[in-house]
C-alpha positions in Angstrom: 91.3 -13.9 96.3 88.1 -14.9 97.8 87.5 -11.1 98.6 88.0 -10.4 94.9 85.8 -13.4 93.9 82.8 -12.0 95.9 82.9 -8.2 95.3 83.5 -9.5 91.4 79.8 -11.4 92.1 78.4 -8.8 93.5 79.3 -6.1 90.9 78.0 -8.6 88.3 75.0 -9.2 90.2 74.0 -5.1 90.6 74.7 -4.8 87.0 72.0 -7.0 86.2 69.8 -6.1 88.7 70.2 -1.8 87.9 68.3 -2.0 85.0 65.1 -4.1 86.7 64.9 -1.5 89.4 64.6 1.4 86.0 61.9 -0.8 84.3 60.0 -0.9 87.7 60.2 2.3 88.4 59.4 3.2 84.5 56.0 0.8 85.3 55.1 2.8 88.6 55.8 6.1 87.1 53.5 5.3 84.1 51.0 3.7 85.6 50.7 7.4 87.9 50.6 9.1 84.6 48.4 7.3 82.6 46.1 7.3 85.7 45.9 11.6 86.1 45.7 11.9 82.0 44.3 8.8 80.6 40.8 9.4 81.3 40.4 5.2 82.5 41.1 4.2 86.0 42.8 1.1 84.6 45.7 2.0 82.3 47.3 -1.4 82.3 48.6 -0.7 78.7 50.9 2.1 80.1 53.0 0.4 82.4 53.6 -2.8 80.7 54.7 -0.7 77.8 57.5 1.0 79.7 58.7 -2.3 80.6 58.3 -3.9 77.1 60.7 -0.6 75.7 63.4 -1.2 78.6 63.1 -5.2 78.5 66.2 -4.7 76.1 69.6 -4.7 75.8 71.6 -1.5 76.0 71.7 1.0 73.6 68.2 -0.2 72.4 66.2 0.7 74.5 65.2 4.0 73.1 64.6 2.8 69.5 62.1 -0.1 70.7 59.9 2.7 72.7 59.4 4.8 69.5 59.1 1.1 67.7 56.5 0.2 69.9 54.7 3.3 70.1 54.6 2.8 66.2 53.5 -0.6 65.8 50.5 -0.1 68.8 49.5 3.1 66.3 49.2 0.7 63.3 47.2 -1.8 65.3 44.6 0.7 66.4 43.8 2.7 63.4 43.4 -1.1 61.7 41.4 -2.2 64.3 39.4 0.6 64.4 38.9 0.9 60.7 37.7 -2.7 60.9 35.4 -2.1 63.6 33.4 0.5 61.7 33.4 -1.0 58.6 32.9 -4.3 59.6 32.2 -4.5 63.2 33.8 -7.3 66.1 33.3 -10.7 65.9 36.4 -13.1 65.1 36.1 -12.1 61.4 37.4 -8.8 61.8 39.7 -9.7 64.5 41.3 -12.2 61.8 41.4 -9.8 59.4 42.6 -6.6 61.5 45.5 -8.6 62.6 46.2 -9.8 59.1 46.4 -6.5 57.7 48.4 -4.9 60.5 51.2 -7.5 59.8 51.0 -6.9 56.9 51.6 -2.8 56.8 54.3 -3.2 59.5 56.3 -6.5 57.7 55.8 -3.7 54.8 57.1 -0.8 56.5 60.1 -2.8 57.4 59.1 -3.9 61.3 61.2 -5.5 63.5 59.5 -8.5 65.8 58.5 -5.9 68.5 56.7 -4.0 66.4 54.6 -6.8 64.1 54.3 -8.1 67.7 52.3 -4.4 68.9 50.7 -3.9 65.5 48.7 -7.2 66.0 48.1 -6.9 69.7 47.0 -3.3 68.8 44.3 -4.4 66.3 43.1 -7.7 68.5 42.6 -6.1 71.5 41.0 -2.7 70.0 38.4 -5.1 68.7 38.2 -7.6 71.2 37.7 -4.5 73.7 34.8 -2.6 71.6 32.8 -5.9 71.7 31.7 -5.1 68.0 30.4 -1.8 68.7 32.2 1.3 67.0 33.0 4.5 69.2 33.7 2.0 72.0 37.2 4.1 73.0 39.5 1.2 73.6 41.8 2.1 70.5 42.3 5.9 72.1 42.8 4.5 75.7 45.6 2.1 74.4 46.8 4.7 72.5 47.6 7.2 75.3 48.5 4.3 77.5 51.1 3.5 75.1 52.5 6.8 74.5 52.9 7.4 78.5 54.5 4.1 78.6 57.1 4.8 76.1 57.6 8.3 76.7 58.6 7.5 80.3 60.8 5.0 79.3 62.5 7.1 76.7 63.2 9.8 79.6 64.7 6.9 81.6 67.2 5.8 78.9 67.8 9.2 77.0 67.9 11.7 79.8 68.1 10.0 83.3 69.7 6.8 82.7 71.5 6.3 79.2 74.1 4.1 79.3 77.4 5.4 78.3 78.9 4.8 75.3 82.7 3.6 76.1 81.5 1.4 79.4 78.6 0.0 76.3 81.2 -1.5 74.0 83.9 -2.2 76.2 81.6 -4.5 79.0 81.1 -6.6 75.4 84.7 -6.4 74.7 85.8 -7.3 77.6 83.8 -10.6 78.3 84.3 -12.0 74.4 88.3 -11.0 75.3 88.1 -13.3 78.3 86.4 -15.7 77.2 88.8 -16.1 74.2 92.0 -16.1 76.4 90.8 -19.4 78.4 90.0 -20.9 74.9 93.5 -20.1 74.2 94.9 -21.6 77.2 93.0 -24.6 76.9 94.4 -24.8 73.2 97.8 -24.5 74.5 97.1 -27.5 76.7 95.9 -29.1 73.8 99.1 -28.4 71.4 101.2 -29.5 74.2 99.6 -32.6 75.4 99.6 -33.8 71.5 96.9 -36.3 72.2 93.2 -36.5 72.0 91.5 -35.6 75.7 87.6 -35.8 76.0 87.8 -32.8 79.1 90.2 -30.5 76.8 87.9 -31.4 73.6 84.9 -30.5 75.5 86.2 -27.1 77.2 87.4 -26.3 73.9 84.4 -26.9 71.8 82.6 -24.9 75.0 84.6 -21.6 74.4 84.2 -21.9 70.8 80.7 -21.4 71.4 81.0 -18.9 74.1 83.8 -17.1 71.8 80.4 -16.8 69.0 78.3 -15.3 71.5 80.4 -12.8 73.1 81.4 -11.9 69.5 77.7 -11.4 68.3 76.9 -9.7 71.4 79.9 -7.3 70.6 78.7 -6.8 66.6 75.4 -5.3 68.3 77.0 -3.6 71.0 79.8 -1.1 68.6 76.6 0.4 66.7 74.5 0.6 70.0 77.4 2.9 71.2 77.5 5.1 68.7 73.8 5.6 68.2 73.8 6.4 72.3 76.4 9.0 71.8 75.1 10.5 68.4 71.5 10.7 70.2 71.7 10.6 74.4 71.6 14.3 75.3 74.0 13.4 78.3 76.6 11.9 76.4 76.7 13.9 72.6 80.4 14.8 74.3 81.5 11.3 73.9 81.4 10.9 70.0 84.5 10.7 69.0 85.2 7.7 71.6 82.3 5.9 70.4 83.4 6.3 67.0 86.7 4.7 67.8 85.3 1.9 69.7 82.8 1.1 66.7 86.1 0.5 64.7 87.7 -1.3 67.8 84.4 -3.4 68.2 84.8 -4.6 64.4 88.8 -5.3 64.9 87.3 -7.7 68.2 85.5 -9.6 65.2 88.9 -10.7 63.5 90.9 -11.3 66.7 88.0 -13.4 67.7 88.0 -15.7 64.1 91.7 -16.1 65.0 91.5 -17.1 68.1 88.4 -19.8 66.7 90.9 -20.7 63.9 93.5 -21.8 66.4 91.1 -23.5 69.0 89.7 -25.5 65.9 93.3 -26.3 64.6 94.2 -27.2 68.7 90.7 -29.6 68.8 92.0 -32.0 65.8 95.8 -31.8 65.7 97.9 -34.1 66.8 100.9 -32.3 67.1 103.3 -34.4 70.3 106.3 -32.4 71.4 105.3 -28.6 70.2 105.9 -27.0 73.6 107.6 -24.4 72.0 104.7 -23.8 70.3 102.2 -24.3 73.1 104.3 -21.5 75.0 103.7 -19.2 72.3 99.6 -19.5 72.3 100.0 -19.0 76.0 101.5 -16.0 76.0 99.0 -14.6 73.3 96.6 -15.7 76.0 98.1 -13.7 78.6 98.3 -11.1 76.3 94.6 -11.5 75.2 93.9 -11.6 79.5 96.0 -8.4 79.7 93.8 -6.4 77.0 90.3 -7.8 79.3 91.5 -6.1 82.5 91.9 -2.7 81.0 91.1 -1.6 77.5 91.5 2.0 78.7 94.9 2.0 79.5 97.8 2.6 76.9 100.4 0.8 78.9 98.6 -2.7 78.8 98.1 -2.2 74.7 101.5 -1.8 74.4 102.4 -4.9 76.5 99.8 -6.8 74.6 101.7 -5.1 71.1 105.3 -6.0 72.4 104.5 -10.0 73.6 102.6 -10.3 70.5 105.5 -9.1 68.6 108.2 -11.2 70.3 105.7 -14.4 69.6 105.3 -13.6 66.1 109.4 -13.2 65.6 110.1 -16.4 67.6 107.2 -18.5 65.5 108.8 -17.3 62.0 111.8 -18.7 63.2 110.4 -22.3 64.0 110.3 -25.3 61.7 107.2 -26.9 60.7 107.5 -29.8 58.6 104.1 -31.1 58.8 100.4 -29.9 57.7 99.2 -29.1 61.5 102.2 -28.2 62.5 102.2 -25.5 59.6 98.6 -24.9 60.7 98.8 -24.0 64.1 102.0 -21.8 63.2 100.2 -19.7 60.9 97.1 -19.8 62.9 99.5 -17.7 65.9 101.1 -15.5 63.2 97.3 -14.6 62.4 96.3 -13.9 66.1 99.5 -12.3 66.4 98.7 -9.8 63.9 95.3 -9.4 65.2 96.6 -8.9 68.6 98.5 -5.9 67.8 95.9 -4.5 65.9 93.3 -4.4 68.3 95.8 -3.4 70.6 96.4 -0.2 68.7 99.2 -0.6 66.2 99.1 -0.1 62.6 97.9 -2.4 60.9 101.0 -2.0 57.9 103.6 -2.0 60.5 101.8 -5.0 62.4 101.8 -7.1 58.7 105.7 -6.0 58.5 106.2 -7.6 61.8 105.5 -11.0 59.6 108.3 -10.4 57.4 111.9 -10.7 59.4 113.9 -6.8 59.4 110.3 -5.0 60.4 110.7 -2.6 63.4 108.8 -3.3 66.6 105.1 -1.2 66.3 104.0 0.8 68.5 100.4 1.3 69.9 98.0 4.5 69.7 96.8 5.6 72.7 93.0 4.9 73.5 90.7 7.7 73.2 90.9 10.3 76.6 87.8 10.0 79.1 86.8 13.1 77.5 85.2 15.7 80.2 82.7 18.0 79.9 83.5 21.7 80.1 82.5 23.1 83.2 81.6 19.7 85.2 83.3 18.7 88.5 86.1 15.7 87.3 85.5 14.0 91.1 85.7 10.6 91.7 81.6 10.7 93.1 80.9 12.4 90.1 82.6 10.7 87.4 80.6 7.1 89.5 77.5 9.1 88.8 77.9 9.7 85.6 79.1 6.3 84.5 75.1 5.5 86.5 75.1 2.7 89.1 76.9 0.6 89.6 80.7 2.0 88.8 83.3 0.3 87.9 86.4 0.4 89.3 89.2 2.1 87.3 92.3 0.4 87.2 
């Protein structure tokens, strides 16, 4: 266990430390660059804009260096503009910033990019100390397109991140976060009473259940915007186009699983252990589905305990309001369940009504291969970039 625990730290810790070691190599490499082809022997621009395009999550990387690369274009041709027309001083510096917000907020900008836009048009200013000619704007403008070039050949070419390993890492935390809501909510349901610890941990995976979720709605479009554009991964398409639609079935299985929490926070429902089984072993099934979203064996076991806690729950009594509540709040996540599991979502609705057959799931989408590529454990770790993850 403690073995486990460790290399389960460690893993998370190189995850999060792989992409600072890109971003400072992406500096160094720029800054090398911008030095040879610059013309300047300080191209300070170049560097911190290879860090500022990687300083993101994901799967958006790659937009924010073209963003960026955009908005420091609008904030030099303003600023340069200004300083010809009405030279430096902080009139024109008010003004060149004004106007550079005001083209990129019209242009449809994101933060980054009002963000460079201004910078673009202070800084061209503040650098040419009022005289026109003064070069600044073409410095920062070469500096900026080094910076975000190199960074775009780190996250398109030698470092995208793959599509599948994209949306499931999302997945699979909001997954396990919402299967120790669950069990807390069980706890709750069981104990009938009010408890200050189970209120808090509950209210706490409410909030982490929102996150994971959000962090999920960003992650299913990232995927599939690394697959239609990475030219590593164009191969995996029609897995990211399945775990988009996955990604947006996470969404309802996670307002479920918040329904039931919020029902288990304020009911007072004393002797329901039959029903405080039944949200357990959703959670197990919920646990199951985080350990491996790949595999078509542990959808159906998710589908089949799902199934067999929906049956039991339309057999069960529930004469008052909460009790009715938190039955109907497990007939929803066990719907939900089987969905995102992989079973249709007709023959998953049927499962509601008593006769229905058992569903069964679809298998997940193959690892699909690339003709001609080795299919070796070493490569398939360098492929997925470093660090792996263990298949299990």
């Amino acid at each position: 266990m403690a073995r486990s625990r460790t290399a389960a730290v460690l893993r998370t810790w190189l995850a999060e430390t792989w992409p600072l070691v890109q971003a400072t190599a992406a500096a160094t490499v720029a800054w090398v660059i911008a030095v040879r082809i610059g013309g300047h022997d300080a191209p300070f621009f170049a560097p911190i804009a290879a860090v500022v395009a990687l300083n993101f999550g994901r799967g958006e990387r790659g937009r924010n260096a073209v963003r960026l690369v955009f908005g420091v274009c609008i904030g030099i041709v303003i600023g340069e503009v200004t300083v010809v027309v009405l030279g430096g001083g902080w009139g024109g510096l008010a003004l060149a910033t004004f106007v550079a917000l005001v083209i990129a907020q019209a242009l449809g900008a994101n933060r980054l990019m009002r963000v460079q836009a201004a910078a673009g048009a202070a800084l061209t200013i503040a650098a040419a100390g009022g005289s026109a000619g003064g070069g600044a704007g073409v410095y920062r403008l070469v500096d900026a397109l080094v910076g975000a070039g190199v960074a775009l050949v780190f996250t398109q070419i030698l470092f995208p991140p793959e599509p599948l390993a994209l949306v499931r890492r999302a997945e699979r935390a909001a997954l396990t976060t919402m299967a120790e809501g669950l069990g807390l909510a069980a706890e709750a349901i069981e104990r009938g009473a009010y408890d200050e610890d189970l209120h808090a941990g509950l209210i706490g995976c409410m909030s982490g259940v929102r996150e994971h979720l959000a962090e999920v709605g960003r992650a299913g479009p990232a995927g599939a915007r690394v697959a239609g554009h990475s030219l590593i991964w164009w191969y995996r398409r029609p897995a990211a186009a399945w775990t988009r639609q996955e990604a947006a079935q996470v969404q309802l299985l996670g307002a479920s699983c918040l329904m039931l929490m919020r029902t288990a926070v304020s009911a007072g429902l004393p002797g329901q252990g039959r029903l405080a089984q039944a949200v357990r072993e959703l959670a197990g099934a919920v646990t199951d589905l985080s350990t491996d979203l790949g595999s078509h064996r542990i959808r159906q076991r998710a589908v089949d305990r799902a199934f067999t806690v929906a049956r039991r729950i339309g057999e069960a009594p529930a004469p008052r309001m909460e009790r009715e509540a938190a039955a109907a709040g497990v007939r929803f996540l066990c719907l939900d369940i089987m969905v995102f599991a992989g079973a249709a979502p007709r023959e998953a609705s049927d499962v509601l009504q008593q006769g229905a057959g058992k569903p069964r799931a679809i298998a997940p989408p193959e690892d699909f291969h690339l003709p001609g590529l080795p299919r070796g454990a070493l490569f398939r770790r360098l492929r997925r970039g470093l660090p792996g993850r263990r298949r299990r």
